[in-house]
C-alpha positions in Angstrom: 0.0 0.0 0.0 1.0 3.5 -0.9 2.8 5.9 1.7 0.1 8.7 2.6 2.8 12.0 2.1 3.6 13.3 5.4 2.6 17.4 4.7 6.1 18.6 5.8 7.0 16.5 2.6 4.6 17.7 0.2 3.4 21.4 1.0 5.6 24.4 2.3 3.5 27.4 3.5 4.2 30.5 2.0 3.6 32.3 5.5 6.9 30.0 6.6 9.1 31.3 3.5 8.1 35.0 4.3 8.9 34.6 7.7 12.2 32.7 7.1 13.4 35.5 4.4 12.4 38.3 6.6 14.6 36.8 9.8 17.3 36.0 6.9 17.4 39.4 6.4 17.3 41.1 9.3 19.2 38.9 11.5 16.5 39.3 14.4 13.3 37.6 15.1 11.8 40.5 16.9 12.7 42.9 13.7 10.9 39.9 11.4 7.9 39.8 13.5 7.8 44.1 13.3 8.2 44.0 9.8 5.7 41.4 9.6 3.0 43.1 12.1 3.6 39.2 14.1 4.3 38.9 17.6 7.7 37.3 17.9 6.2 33.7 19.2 4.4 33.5 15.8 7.7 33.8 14.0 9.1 31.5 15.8 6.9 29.1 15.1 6.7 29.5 11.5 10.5 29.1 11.1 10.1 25.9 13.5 7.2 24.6 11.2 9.9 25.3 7.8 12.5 23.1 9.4 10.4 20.3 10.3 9.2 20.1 7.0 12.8 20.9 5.7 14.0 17.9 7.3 14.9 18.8 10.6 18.0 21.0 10.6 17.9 24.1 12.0 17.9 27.1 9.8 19.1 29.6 12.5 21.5 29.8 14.5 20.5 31.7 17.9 22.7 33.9 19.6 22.5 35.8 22.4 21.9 38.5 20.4 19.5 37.9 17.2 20.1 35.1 14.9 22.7 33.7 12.2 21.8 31.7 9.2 23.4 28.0 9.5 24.8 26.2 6.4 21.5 24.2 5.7 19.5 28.4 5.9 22.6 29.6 3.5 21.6 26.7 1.1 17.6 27.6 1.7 17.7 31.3 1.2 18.5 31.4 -2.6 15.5 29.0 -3.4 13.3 30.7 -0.8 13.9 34.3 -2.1 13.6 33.0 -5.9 10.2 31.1 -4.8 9.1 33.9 -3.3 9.8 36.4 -6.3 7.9 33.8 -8.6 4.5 33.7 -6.5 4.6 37.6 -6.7 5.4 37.7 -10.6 2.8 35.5 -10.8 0.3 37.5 -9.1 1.3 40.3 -11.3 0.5 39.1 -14.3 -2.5 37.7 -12.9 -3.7 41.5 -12.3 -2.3 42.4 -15.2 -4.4 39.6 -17.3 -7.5 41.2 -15.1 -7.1 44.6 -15.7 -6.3 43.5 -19.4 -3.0 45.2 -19.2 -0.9 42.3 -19.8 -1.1 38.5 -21.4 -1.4 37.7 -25.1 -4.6 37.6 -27.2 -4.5 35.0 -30.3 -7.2 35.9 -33.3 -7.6 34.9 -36.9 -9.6 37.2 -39.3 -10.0 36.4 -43.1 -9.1 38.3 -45.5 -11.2 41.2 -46.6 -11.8 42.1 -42.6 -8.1 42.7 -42.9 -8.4 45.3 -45.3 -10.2 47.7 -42.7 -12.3 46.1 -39.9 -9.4 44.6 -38.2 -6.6 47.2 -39.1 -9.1 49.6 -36.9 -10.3 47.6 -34.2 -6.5 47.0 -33.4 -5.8 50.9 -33.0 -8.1 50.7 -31.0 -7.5 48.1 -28.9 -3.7 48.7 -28.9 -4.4 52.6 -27.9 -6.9 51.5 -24.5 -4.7 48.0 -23.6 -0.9 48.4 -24.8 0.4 45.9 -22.5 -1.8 42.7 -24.2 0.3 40.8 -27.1 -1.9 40.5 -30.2 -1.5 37.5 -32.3 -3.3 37.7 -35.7 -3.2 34.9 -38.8 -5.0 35.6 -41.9 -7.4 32.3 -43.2 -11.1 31.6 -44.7 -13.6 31.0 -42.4 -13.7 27.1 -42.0 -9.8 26.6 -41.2 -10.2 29.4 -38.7 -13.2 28.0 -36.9 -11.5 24.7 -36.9 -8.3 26.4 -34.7 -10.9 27.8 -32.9 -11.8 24.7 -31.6 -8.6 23.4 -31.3 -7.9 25.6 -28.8 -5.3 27.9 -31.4 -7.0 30.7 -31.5 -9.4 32.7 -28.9 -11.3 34.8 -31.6 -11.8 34.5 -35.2 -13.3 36.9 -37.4 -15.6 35.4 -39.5 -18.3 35.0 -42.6 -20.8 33.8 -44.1 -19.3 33.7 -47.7 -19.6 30.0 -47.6 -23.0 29.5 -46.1 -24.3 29.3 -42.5 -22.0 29.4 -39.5 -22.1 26.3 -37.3 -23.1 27.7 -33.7 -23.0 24.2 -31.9 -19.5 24.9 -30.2 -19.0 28.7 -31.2 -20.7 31.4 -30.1 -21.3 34.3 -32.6 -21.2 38.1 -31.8 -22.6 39.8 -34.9 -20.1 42.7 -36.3 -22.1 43.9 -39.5 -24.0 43.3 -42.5 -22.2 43.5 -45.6 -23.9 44.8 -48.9 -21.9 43.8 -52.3 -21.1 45.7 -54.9 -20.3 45.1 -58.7 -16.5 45.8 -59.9 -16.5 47.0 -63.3 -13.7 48.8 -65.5 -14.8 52.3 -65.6 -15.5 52.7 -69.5 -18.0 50.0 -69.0 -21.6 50.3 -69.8 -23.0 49.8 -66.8 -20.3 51.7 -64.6 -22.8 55.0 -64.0 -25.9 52.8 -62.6 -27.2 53.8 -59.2 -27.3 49.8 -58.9 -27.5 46.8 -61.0 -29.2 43.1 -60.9 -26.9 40.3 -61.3 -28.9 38.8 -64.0 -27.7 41.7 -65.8 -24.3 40.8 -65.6 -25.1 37.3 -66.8 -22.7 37.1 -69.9 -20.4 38.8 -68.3 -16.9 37.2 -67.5 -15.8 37.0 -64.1 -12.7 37.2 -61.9 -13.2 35.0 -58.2 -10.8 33.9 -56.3 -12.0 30.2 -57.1 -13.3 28.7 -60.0 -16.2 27.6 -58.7 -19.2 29.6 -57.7 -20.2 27.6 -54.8 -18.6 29.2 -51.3 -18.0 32.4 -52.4 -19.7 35.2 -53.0 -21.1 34.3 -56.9 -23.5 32.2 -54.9 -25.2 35.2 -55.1 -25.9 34.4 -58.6 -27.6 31.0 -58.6 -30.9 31.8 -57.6 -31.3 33.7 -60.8 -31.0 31.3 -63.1 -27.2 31.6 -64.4 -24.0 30.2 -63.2 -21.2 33.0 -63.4 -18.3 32.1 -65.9 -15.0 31.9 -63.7 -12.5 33.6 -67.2 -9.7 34.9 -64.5 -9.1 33.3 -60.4 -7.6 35.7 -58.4 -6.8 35.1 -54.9 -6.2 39.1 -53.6 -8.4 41.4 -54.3 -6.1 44.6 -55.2 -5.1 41.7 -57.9 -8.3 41.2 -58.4 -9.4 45.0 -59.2 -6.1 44.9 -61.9 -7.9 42.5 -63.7 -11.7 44.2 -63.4 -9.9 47.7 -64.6 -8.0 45.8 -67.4 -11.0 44.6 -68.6 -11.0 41.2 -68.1 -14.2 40.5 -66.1 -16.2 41.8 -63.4 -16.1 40.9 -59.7 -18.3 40.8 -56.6 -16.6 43.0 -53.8 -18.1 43.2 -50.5 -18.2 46.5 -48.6 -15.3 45.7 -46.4 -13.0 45.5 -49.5 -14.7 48.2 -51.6 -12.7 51.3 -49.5 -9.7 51.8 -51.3 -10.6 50.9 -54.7 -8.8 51.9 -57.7 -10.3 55.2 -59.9 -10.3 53.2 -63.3 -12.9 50.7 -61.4 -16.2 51.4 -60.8 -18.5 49.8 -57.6 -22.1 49.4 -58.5 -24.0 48.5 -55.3 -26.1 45.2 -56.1 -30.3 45.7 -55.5 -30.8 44.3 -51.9 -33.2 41.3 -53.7 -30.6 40.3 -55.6 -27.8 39.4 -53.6 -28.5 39.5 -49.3 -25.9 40.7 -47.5 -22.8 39.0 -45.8 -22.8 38.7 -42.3 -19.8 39.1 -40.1 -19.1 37.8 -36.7 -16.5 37.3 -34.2 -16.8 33.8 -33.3 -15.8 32.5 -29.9 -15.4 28.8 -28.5 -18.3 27.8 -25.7 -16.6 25.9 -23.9 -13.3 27.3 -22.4 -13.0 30.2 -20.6 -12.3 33.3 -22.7 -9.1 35.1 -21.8 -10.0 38.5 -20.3 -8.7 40.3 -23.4 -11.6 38.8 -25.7 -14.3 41.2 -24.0 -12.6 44.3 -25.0 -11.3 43.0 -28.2 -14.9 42.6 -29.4 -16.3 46.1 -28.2 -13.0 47.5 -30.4 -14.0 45.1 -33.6 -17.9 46.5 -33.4 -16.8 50.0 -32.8 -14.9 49.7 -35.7 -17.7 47.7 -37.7 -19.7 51.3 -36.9 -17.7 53.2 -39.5 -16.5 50.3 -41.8 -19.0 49.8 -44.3 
């Protein structure tokens, strides 16, 4: 049968340590016990607790006139102090997480929020909480929610490009509605409409970052009756508007991505019937608890979702 560990063997009291570096230091119990706001018995006893569970040896040395550290409280004191000095770093950064002015925040965004909404939500954040540690990666929505639940991330700004977000282990904090926008060279003949169907735009060629309508944005176009014709995939969208002002197709740009577009492009906003918005949320996991960074981090991404589209 297992040993029950005797306590001097498996715990040391923190109330012992301070006592023992404070009579280290001093060289007196009675200074210890003022310093402490003790009487001078209950220093004593704490430093008689430490070497029982120490093994035995004394730590001290009394003289007639305070108290001298023996060879086994020379070896003690380094690992004492340094104990000591890690329990209050460690409460520091405790507060610091609490206060959010410390600790490391890990997010994932894709990529058109990273063309304004999470550029701004950063100033933000970085200009109330300097001391937090942002870590940002750049992905499409399913990878990100995937090291969301991984445990890789503790945020992820995310879309519904692709369809409807899963909410069974995520929770979602709507950011904004997205409206879309037709990308057209600016010679072309639909380039001065207020706004355009998509059914117009049926012949049209068209530049995607995949060649397949299906979980992007063309989606838009299915339920009226054409499938878009993929001439050109582009992956970035400044690339993307290159291509649209050389004439080689049109494009669907969302709001987010619509702010610093090119003057030999024209945007058309899409009618509302035609193609719904795309919502974006932060997503967060249900089930852990979020670092204390997340709360503020979300007020900065909808404060910035206010002026971003």
């Amino acid at each position: 049968m297992a040993r029950m560990p005797d306590t001097h063997e498996s715990e040391l009291s923190t109330i012992w340590l301070r006592a023992f570096l404070e009579v280290a230091r001093h060289g007196s119990f009675t200074v210890a016990a003022r310093r402490l706001g003790w009487t001078q018995s209950a220093v004593s006893r704490q430093i008689a607790s430490l070497e029982a569970a120490l093994g035995g040896a004394p730590l001290f040395d009394r003289l007639p006139r305070g108290v001298r550290l023996t060879a086994h409280g020379t070896a003690a004191l380094p690992h004492v102090a340094a104990a000591l000095d890690r329990l209050a770093l460690l409460r520091r950064e405790l507060r610091d997480l609490d206060r959010v002015a410390g600790g490391r925040l890990r997010f994932g965004a894709f990529a058109t929020a990273d063309a304004a909404l999470v550029p701004r939500a950063i100033a933000l954040f970085r200009a109330r909480h300097p001391g937090v540690s942002l870590a940002r990666e750049e992905g499409l929505t399913g990878p990100l929610l995937g090291r969301l639940a991984a445990g890789e991330l503790d945020l992820a700004v995310v879309s519904t490009t692709g369809g409807p977000l899963p909410e069974g282990t995520v929770e979602l904090h709507h950011l904004l509605d997205e409206p879309l926008y037709v990308a057209v060279p600016a010679g072309h003949a639909l380039a001065g409409e207020p706004r355009v169907g998509l059914a117009r735009l049926a012949d049209e060629d068209w530049v995607s970052g995949s060649p397949e309508p299906a979980g992007t944005l063309l989606d838009a176009a299915r339920p009226h009756g054409f499938s878009p014709r993929v001439a050109h995939v582009v992956g970035e969208w400044t690339a993307k508007l290159g291509y649209v002002a050389a004439g080689l197709g049109v494009a669907l740009v969302p709001a987010l991505a619509a702010q610093g577009v090119r003057p030999d492009v024209a945007l058309i906003p899409v009618r509302d019937e035609d193609a719904p918005t795309r919502a974006v949320y932060a997503a967060t996991p249900r089930d852990r608890t979020a670092p204390p960074a997340v709360a503020p981090f979300l007020r900065a991404l909808r404060e910035a979702g206010a002026d971003a589209v």
